[in-house]
N, C-alpha and C positions, 0 to 999 in steps of 0.2 A: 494821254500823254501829259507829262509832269510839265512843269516852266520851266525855265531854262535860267540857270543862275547868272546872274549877271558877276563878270570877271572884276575883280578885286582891284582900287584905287592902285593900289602898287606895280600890279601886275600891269594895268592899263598903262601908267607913268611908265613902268618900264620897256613897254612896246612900243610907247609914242616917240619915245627918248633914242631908243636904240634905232628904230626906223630913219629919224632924222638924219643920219649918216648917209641914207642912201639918196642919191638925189634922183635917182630912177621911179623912185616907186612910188606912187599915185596911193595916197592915202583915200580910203572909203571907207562907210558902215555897212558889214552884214549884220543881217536878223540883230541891229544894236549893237552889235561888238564890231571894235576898230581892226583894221584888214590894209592889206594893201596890195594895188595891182599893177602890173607891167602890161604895156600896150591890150588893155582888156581882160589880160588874164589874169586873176589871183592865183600870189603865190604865199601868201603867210597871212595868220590871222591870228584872234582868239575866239578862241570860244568857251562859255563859264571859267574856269579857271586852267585852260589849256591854251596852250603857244603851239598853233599846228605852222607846220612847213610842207609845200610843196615839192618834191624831190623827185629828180628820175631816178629811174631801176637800179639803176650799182648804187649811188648813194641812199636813198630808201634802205636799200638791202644792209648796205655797211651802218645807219643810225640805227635800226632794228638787233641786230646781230652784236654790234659792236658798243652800244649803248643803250641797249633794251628801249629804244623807243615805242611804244603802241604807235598802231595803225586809227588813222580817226577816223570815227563810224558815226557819227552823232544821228540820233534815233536807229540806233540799230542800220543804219545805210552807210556801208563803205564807199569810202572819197580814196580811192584805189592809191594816187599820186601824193597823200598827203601821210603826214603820222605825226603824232607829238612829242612834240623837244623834252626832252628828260630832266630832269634839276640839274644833272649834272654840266648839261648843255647850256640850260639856262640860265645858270650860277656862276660862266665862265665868260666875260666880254670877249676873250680874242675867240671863244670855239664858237660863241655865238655868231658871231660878224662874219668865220668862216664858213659854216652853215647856210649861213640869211645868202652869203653872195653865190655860192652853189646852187641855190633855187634861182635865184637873179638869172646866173648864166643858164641854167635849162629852159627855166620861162621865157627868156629873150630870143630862144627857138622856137618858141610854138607860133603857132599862125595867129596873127591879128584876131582880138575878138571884138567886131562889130557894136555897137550898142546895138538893141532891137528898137526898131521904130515901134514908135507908139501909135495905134489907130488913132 
């Protein structure tokens, strides 16, 4: 297994910056890259140089179909709910903020994720 490229100043600034808008989302680091989560659950992140979103089924289906999103698989393992934003998505403030708040309102249904206690 290769290393895992760490996601570009600009990219970062621009995930940090855009998130800020949201006052819901609990900023954290996955595996290093900046993420963000609603009551436990992550719903957007980076990873190397990709901007993944968490999406239910209709919308997954419509980024995919309607904006050739990829599905994100990082090492070869699909994250079934997630897929990556496309330049075009990413290049646009109002499609993005529209996007970011569609994961908001599906993850603000999922059930509570616990932290796991620590032995």
């Amino acid at each position: 297994m290769g290393k895992w490229q760490k996601s570009s100043e600009e990219l970062k600034e621009k995930f940090i910056n855009t998130m800020e808008a949201f006052a819901e989302a609990e900023p954290r680091k996955m595996f290093g890259y900046p993420c963000c989560f609603l009551h436990g659950n992550m719903f957007t992140g980076l990873h190397e140089e990709n901007w993944v979103l968490r999406l239910k089924d209709e919308d997954r289906n419509a980024m995919i179909t309607e904006h050739q999103a990829e599905r994100f698989a990082p090492m070869g393992r699909l994250m079934k709910e997630y897929v990556i934003l496309p330049p075009e998505i990413l290049s646009n403030k109002t499609k993005l903020t529209v996007w970011i708040q569609k994961s908001i309102t599906y993850v603000s249904k999922l059930p509570v994720k616990l932290p796991k206690k620590k032995n």
